[in-house]
Steps between C-alpha positions, in 0.01 A plus 500: 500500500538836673234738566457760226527876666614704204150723369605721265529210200453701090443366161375140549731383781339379853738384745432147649713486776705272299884532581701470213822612593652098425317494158674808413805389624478209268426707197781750508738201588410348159494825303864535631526184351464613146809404303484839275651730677265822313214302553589399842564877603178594291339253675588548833373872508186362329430283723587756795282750323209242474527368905457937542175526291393255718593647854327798366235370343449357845568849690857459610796705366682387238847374580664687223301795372737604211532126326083431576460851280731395249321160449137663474652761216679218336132295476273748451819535169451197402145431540431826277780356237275194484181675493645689189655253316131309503662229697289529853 
């Protein structure tokens, strides 16, 4: 486990000097592994998008500013789509 130097973690994250960098490896690889390819595409910018809210939540910049924005407006969408409909 490394040592945890990043203090400037937001929003419920803590970092715990875990490195992850493998484990995220191994996620993309099998989102590329998606045999759709719309969701596969879909998915890899998701899942992107998602390993950014957590470099930020964490106090690192995100790798990809633009696609981490797009995800946030495209939950915040469909959260409030739920929330209306009665479903969430």
């Amino acid at each position: 486990m490394n040592s945890c130097t990043i203090k400037d973690e937001t929003c419920g994250y803590k970092c715990t000097g875990f490195a992850g960098a493998k484990i995220w490896e191994k996620r993309m690889k099998v989102t590329k592994e998606i045999e759709c390819e719309e969701c596969r595409n879909h998915a890899v910018k998701d899942e992107s998008a998602f390993h950014d809210m957590v470099s930020a939540g964490l106090g690192k910049k995100p790798h990809n500013t633009a696609n981490f924005k797009r995800f946030a407006n495209q939950v915040k969408c469909v959260l409030d789509e739920c929330i209306k409909s009665g479903r969430c």
